[in-house]
HTML snippet that shows the backbone in 3Dmol.js (N, CA, C, O; Angstrom):
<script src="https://3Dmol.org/build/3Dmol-min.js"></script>
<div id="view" style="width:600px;height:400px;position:relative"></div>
<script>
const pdb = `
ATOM      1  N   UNK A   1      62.067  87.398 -14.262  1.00  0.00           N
ATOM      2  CA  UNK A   1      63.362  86.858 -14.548  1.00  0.00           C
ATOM      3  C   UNK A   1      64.384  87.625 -13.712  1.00  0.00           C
ATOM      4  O   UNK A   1      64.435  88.851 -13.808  1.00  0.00           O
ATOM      5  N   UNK A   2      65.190  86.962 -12.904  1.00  0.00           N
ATOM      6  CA  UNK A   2      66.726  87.752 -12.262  1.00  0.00           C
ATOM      7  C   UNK A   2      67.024  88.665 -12.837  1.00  0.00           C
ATOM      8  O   UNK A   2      66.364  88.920 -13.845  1.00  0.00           O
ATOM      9  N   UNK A   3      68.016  89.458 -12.503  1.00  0.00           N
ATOM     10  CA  UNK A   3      69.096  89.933 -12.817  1.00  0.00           C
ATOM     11  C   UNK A   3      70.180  89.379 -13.303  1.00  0.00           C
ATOM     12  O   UNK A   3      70.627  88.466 -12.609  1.00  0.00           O
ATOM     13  N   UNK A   4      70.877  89.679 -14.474  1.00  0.00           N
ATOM     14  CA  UNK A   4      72.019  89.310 -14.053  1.00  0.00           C
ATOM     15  C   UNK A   4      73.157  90.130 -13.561  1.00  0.00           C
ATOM     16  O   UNK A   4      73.244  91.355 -13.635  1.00  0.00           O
ATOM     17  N   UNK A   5      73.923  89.394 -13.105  1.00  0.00           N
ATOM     18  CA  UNK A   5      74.837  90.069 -11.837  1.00  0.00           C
ATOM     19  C   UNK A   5      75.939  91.311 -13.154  1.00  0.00           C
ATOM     20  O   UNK A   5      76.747  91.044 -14.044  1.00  0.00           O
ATOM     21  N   UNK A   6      75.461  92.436 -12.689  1.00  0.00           N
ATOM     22  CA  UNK A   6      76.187  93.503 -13.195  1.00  0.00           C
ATOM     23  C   UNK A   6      75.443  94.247 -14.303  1.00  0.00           C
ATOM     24  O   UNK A   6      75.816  95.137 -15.067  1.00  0.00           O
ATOM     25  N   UNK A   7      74.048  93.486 -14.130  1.00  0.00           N
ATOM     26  CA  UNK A   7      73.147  94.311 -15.079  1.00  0.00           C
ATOM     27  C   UNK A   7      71.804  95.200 -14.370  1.00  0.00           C
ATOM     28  O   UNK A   7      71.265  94.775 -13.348  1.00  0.00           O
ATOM     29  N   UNK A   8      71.504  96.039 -14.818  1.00  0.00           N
ATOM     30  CA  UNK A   8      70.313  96.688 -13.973  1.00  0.00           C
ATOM     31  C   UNK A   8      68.804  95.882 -14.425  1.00  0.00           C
ATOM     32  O   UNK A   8      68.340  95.735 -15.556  1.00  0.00           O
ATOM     33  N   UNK A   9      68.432  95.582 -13.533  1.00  0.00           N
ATOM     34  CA  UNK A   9      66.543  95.077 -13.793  1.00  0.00           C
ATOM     35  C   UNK A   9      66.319  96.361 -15.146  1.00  0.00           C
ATOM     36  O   UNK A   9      66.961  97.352 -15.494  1.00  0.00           O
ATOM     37  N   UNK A  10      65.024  95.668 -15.627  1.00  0.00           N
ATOM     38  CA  UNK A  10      64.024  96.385 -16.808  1.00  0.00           C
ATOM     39  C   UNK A  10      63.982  97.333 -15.926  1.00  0.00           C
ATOM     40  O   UNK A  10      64.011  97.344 -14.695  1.00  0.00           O
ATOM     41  N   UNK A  11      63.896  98.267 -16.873  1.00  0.00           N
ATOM     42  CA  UNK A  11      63.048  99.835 -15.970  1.00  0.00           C
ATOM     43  C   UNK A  11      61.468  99.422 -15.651  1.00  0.00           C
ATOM     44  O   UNK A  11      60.940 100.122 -14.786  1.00  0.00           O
ATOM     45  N   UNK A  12      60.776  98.542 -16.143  1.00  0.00           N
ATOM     46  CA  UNK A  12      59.814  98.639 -15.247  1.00  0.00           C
ATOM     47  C   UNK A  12      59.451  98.093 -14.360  1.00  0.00           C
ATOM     48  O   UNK A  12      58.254  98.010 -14.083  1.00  0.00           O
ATOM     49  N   UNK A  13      60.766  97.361 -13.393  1.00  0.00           N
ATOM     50  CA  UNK A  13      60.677  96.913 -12.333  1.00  0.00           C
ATOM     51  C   UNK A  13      61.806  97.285 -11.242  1.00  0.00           C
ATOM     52  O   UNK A  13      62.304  96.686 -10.289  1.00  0.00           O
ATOM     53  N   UNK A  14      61.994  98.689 -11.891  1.00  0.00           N
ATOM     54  CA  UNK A  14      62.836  99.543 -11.117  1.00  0.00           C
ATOM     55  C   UNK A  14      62.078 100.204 -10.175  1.00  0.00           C
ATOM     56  O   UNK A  14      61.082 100.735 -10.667  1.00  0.00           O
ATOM     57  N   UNK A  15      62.269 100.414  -8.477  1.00  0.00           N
ATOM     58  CA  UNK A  15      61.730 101.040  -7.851  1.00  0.00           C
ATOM     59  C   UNK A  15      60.431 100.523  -7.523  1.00  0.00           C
ATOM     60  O   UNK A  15      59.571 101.215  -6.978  1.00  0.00           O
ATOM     61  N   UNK A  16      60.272  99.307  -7.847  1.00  0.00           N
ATOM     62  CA  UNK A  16      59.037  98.372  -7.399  1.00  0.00           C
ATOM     63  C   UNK A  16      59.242  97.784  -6.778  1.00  0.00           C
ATOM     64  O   UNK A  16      60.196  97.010  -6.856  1.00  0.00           O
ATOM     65  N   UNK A  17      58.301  97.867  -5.671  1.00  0.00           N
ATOM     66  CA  UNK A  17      58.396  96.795  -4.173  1.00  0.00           C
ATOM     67  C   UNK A  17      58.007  95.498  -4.530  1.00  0.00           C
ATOM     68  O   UNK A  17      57.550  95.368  -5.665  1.00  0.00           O
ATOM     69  N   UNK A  18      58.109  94.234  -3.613  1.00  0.00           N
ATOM     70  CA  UNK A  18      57.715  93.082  -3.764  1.00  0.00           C
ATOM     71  C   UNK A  18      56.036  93.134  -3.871  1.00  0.00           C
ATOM     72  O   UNK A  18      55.521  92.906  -4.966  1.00  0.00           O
ATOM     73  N   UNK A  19      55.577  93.302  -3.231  1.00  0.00           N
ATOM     74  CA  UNK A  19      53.906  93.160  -3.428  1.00  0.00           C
ATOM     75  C   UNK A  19      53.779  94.080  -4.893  1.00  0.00           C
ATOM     76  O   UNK A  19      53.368  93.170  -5.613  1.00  0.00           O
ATOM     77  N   UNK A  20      53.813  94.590  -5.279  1.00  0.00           N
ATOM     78  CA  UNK A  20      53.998  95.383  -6.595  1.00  0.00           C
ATOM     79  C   UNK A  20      54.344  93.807  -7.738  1.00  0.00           C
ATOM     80  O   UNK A  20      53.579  93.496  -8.652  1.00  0.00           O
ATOM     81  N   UNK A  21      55.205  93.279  -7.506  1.00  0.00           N
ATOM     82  CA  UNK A  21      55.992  91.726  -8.142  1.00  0.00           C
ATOM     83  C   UNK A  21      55.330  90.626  -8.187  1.00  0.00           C
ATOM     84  O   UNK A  21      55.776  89.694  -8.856  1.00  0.00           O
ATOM     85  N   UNK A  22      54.045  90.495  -7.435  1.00  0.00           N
ATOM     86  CA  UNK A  22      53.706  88.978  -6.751  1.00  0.00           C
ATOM     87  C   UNK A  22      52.498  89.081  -7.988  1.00  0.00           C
ATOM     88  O   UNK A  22      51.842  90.060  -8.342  1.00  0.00           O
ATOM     89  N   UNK A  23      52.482  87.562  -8.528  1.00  0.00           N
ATOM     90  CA  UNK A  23      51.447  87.402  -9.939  1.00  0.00           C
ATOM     91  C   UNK A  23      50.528  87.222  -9.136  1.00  0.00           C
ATOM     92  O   UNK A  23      50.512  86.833  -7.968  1.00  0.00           O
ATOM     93  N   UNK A  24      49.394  87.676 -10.167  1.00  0.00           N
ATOM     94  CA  UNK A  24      47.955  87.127  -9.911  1.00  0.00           C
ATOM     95  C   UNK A  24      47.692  85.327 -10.342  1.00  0.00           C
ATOM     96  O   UNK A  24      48.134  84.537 -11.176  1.00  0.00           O
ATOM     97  N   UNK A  25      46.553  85.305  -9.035  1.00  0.00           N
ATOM     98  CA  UNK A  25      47.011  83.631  -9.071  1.00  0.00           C
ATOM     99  C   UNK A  25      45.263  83.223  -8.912  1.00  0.00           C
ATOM    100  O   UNK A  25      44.564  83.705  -8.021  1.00  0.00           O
ATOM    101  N   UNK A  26      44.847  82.427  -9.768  1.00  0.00           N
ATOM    102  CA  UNK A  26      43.407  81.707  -9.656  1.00  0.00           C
ATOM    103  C   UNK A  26      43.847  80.372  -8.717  1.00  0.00           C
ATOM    104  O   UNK A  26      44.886  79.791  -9.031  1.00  0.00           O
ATOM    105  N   UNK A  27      43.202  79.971  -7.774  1.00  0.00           N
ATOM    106  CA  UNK A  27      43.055  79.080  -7.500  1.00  0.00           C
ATOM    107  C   UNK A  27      41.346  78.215  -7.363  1.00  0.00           C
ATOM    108  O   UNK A  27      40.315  78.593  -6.807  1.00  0.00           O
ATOM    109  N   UNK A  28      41.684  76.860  -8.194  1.00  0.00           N
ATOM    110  CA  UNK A  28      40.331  76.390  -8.371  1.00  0.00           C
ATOM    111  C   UNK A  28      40.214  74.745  -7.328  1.00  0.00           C
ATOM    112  O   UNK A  28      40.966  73.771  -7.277  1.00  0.00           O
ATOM    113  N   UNK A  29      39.165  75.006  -6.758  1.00  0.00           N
ATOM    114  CA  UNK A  29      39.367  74.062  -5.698  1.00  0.00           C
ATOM    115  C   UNK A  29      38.113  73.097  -6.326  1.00  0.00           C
ATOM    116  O   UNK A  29      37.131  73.676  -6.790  1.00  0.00           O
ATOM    117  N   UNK A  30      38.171  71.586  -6.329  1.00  0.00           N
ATOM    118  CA  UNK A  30      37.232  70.662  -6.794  1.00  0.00           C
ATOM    119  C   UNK A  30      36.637  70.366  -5.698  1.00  0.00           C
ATOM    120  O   UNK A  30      37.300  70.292  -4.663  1.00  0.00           O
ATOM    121  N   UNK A  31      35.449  70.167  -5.695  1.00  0.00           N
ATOM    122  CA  UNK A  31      34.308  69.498  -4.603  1.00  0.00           C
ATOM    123  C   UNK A  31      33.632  68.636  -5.300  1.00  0.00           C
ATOM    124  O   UNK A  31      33.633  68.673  -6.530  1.00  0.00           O
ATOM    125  N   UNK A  32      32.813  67.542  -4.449  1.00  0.00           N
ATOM    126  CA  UNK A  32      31.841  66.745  -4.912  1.00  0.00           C
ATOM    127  C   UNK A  32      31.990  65.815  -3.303  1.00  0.00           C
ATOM    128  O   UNK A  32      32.837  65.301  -2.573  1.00  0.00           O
ATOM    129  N   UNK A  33      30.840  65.999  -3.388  1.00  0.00           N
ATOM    130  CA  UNK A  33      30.080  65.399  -1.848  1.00  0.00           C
ATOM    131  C   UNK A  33      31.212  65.741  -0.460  1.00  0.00           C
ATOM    132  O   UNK A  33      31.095  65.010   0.523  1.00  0.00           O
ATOM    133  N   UNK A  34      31.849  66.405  -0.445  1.00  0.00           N
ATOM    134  CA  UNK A  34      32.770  66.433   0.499  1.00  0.00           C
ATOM    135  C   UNK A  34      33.323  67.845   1.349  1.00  0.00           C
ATOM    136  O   UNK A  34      34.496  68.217   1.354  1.00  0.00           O
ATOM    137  N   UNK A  35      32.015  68.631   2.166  1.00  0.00           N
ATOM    138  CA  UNK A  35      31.922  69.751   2.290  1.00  0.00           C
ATOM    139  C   UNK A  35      33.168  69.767   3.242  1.00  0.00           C
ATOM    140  O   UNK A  35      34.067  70.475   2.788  1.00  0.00           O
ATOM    141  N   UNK A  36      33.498  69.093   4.603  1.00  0.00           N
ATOM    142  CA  UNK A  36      33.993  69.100   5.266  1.00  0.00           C
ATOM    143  C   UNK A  36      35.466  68.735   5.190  1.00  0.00           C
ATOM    144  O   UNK A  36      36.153  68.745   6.211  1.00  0.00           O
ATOM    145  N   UNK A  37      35.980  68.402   3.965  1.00  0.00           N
ATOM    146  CA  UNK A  37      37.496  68.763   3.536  1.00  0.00           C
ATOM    147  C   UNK A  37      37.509  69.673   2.742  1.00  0.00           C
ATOM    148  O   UNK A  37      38.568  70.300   2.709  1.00  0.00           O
ATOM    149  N   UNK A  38      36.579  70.054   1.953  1.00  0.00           N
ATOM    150  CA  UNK A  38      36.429  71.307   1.001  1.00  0.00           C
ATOM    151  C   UNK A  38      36.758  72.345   2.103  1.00  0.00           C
ATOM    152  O   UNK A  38      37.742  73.046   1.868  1.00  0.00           O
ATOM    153  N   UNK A  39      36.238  72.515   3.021  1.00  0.00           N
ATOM    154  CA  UNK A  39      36.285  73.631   3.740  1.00  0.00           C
ATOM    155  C   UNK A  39      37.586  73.609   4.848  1.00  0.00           C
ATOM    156  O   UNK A  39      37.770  74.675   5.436  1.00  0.00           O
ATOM    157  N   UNK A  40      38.251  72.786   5.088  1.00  0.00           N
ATOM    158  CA  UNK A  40      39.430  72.756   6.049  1.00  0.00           C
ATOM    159  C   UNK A  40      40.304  73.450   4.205  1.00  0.00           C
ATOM    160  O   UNK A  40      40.790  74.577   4.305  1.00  0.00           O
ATOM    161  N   UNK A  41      40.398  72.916   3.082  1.00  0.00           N
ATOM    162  CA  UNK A  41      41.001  73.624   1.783  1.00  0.00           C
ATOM    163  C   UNK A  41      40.872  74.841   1.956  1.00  0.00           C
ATOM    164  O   UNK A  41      41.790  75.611   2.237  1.00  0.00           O
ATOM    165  N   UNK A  42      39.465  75.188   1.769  1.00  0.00           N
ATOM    166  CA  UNK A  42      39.507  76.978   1.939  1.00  0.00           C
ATOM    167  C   UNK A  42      40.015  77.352   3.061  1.00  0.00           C
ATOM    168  O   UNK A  42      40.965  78.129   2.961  1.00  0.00           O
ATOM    169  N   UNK A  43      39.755  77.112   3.895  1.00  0.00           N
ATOM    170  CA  UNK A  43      40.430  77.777   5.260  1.00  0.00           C
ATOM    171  C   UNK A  43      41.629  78.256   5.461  1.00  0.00           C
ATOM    172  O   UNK A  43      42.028  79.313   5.952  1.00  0.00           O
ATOM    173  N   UNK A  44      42.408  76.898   4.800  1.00  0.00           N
ATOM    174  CA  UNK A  44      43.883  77.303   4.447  1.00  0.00           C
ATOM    175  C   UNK A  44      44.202  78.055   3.715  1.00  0.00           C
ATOM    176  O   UNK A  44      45.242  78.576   4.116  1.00  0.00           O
ATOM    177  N   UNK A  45      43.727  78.643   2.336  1.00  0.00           N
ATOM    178  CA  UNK A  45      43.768  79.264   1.485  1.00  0.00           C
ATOM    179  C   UNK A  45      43.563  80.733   2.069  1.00  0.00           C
ATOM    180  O   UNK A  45      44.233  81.760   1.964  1.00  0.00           O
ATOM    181  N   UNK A  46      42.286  80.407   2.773  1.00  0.00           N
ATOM    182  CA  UNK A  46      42.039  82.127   3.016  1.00  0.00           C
ATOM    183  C   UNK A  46      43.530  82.471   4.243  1.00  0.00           C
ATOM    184  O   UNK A  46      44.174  83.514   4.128  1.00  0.00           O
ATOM    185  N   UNK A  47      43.808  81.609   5.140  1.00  0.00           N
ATOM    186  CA  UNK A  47      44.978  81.772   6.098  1.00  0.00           C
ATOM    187  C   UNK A  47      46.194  82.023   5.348  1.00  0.00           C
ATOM    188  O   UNK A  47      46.995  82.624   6.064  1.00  0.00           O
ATOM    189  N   UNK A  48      46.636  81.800   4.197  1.00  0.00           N
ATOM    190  CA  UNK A  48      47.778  82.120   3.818  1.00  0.00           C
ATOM    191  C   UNK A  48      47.955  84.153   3.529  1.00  0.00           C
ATOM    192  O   UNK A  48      47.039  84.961   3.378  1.00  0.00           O
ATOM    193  N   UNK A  49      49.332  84.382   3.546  1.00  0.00           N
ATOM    194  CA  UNK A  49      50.071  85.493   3.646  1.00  0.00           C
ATOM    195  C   UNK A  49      50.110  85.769   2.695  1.00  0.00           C
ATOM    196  O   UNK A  49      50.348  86.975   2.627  1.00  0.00           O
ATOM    197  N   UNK A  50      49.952  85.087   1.280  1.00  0.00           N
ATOM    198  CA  UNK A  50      49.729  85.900  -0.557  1.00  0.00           C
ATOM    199  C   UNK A  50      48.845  87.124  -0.056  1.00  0.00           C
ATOM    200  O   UNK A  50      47.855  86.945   0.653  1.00  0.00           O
ATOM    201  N   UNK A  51      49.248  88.320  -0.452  1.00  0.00           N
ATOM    202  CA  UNK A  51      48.003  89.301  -0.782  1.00  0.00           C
ATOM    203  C   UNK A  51      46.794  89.068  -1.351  1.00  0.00           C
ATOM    204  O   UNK A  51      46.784  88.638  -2.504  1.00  0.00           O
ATOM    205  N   UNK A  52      45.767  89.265  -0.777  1.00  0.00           N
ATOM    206  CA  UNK A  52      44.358  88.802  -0.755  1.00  0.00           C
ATOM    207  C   UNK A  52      43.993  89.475  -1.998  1.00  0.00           C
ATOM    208  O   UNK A  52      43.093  88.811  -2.513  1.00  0.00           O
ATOM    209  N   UNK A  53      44.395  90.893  -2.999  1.00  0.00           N
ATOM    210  CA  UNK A  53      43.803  91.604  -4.114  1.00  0.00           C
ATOM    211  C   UNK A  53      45.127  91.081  -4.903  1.00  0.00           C
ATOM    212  O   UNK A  53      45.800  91.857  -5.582  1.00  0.00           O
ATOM    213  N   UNK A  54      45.454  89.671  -4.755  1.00  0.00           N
ATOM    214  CA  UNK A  54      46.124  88.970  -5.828  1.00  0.00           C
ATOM    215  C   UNK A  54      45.886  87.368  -5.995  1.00  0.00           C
ATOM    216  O   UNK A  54      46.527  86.660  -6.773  1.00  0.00           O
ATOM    217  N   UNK A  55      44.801  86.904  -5.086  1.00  0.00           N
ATOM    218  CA  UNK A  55      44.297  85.677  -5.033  1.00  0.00           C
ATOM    219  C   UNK A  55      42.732  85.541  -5.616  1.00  0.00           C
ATOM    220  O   UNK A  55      41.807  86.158  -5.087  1.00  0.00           O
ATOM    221  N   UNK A  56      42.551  84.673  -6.751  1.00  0.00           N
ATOM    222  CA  UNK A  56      41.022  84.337  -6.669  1.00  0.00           C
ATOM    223  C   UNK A  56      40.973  82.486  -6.344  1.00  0.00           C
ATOM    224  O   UNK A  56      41.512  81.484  -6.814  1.00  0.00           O
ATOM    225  N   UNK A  57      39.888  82.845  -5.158  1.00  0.00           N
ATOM    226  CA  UNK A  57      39.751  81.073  -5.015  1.00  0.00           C
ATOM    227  C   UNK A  57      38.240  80.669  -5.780  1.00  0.00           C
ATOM    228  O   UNK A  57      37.245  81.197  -5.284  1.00  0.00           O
ATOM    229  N   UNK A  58      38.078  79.915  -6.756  1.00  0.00           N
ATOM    230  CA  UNK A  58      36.892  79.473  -7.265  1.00  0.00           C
ATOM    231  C   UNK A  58      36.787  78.398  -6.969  1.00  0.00           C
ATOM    232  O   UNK A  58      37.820  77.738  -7.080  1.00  0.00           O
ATOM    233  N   UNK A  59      35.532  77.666  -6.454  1.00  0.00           N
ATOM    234  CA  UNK A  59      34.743  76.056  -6.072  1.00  0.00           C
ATOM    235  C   UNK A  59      34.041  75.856  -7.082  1.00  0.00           C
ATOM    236  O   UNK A  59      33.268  76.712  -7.514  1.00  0.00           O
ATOM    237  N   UNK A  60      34.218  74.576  -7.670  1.00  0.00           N
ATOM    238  CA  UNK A  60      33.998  74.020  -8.738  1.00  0.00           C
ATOM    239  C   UNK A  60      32.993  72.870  -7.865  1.00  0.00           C
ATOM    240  O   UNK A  60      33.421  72.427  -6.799  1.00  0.00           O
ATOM    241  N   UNK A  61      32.120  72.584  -8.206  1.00  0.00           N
ATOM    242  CA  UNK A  61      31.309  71.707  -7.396  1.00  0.00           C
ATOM    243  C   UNK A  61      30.772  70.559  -8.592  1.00  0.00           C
ATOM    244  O   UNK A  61      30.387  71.016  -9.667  1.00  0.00           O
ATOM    245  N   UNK A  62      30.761  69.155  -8.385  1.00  0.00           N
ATOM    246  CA  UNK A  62      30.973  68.117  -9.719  1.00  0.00           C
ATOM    247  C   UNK A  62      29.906  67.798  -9.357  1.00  0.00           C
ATOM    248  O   UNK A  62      29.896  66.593  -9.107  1.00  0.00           O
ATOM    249  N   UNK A  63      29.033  68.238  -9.205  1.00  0.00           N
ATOM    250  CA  UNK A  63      27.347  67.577  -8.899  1.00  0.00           C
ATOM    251  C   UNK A  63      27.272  67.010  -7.559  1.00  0.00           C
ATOM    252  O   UNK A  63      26.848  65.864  -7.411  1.00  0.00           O
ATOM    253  N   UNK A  64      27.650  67.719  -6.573  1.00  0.00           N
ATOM    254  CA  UNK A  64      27.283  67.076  -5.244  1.00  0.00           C
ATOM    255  C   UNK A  64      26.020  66.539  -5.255  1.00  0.00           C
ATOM    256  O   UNK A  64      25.489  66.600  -6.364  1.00  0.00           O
ATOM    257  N   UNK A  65      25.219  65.920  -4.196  1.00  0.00           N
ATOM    258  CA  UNK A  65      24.266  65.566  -3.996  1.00  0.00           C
ATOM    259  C   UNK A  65      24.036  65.111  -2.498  1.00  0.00           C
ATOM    260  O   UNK A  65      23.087  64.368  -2.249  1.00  0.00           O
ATOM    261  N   UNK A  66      24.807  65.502  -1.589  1.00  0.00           N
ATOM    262  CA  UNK A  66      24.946  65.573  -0.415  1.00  0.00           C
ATOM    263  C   UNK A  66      24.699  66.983   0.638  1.00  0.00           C
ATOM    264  O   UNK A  66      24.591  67.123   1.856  1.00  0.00           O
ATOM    265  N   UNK A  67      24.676  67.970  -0.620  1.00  0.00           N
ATOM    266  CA  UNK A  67      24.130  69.388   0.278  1.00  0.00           C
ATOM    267  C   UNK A  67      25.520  69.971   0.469  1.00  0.00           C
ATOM    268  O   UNK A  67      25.493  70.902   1.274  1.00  0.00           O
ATOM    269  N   UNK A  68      26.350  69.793   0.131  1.00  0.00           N
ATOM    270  CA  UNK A  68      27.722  70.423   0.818  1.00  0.00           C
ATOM    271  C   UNK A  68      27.505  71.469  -0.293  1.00  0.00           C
ATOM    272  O   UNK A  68      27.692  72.606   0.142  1.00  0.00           O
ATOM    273  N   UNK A  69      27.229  71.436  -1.358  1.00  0.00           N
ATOM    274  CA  UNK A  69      27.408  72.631  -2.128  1.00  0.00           C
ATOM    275  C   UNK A  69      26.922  73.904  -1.359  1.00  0.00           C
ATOM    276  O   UNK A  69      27.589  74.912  -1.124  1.00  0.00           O
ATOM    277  N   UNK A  70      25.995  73.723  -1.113  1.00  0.00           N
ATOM    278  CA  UNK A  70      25.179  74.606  -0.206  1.00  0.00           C
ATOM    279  C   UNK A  70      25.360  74.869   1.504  1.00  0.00           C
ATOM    280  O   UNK A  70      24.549  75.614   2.054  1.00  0.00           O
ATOM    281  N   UNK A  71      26.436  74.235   2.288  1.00  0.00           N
ATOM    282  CA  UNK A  71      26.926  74.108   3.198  1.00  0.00           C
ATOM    283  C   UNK A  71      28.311  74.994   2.432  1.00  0.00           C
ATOM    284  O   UNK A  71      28.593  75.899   3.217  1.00  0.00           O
ATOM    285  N   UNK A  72      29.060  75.039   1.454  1.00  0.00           N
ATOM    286  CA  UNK A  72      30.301  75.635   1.884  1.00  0.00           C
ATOM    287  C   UNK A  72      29.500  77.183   1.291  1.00  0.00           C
ATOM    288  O   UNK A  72      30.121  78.231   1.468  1.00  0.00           O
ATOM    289  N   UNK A  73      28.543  77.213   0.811  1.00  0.00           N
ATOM    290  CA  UNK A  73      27.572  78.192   0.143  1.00  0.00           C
ATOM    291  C   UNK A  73      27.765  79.575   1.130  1.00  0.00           C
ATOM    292  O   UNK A  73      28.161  80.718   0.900  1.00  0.00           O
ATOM    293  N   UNK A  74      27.191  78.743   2.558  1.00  0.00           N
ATOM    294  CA  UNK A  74      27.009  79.632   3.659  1.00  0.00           C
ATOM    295  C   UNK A  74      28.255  80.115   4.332  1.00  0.00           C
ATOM    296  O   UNK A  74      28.380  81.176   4.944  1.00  0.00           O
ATOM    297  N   UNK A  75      29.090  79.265   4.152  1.00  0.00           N
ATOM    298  CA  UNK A  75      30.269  78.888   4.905  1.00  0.00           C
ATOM    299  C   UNK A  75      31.193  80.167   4.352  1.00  0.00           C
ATOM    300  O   UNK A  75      31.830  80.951   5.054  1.00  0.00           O
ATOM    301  N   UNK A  76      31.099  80.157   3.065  1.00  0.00           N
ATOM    302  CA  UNK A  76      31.864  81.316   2.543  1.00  0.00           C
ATOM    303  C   UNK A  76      30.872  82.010   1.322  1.00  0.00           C
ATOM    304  O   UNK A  76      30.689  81.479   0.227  1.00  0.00           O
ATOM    305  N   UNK A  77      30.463  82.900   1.619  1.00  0.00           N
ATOM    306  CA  UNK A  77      29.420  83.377   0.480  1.00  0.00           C
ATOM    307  C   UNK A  77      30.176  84.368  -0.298  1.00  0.00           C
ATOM    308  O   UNK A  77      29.685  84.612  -1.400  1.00  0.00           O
ATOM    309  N   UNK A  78      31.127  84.924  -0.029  1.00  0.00           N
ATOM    310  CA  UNK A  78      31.436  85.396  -0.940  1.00  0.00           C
ATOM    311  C   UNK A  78      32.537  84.697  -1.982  1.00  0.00           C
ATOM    312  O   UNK A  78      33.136  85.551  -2.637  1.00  0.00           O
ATOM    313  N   UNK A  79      32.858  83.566  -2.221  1.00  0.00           N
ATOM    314  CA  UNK A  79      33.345  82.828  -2.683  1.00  0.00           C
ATOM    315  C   UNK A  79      32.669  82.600  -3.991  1.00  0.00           C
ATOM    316  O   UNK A  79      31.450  82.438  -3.943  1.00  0.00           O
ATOM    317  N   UNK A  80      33.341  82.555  -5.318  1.00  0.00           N
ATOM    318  CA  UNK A  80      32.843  82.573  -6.813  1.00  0.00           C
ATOM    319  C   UNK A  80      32.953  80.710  -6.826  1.00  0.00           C
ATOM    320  O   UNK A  80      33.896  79.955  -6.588  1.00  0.00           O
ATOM    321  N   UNK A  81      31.823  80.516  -7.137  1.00  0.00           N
ATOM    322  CA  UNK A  81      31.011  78.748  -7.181  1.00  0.00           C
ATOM    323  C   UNK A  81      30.828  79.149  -8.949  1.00  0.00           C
ATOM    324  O   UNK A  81      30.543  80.140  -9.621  1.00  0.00           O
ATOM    325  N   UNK A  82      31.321  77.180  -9.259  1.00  0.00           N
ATOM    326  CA  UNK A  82      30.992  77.085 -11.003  1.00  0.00           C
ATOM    327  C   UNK A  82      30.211  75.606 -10.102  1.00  0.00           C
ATOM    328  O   UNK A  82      30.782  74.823  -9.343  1.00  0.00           O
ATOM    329  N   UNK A  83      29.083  75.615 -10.432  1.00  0.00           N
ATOM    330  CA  UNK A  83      28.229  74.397 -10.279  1.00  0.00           C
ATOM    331  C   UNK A  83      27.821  73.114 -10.979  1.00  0.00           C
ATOM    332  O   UNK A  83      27.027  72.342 -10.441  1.00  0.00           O
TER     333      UNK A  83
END
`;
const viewer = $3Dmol.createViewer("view");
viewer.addModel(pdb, "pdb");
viewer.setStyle({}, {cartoon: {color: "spectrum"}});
viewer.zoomTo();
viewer.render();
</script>
């Protein structure tokens, strides 16, 4: 929440930098048969400027049956998959 003008921030966001400020953020990405937009999604995700030890990206995969599960598998392995 702001300031308001002529009041001091909480003390415990006194002397705290912005990256110190920035929420933790899940992001859950849906798949199903569609490795090759799934993965232009992550790409972008991993390219953005959010601090990386304040982002989780999870792939949710709706029963592919085309193999992409296992194509973005390789693609990003360290990536947390709900199958």
């Amino acid at each position: 929440m702001p300031a308001e003008p002529g009041r001091n921030p909480p003390a415990k966001y006194r002397g705290a930098v912005a990256e110190d400020l920035d929420p933790y953020v899940r992001v859950v990405v849906l798949n199903w048969n569609s490795a090759w937009y799934t993965r232009r999604c992550l790409e972008a995700l991993a390219a953005t400027e959010y601090p990386a030890d304040r982002v989780e990206v999870v792939l949710v995969d709706n029963g592919s049956v085309d193999g992409s599960l296992e194509r973005l598998r390789d693609w990003f392995p360290d990536i947390r998959v709900v199958a």
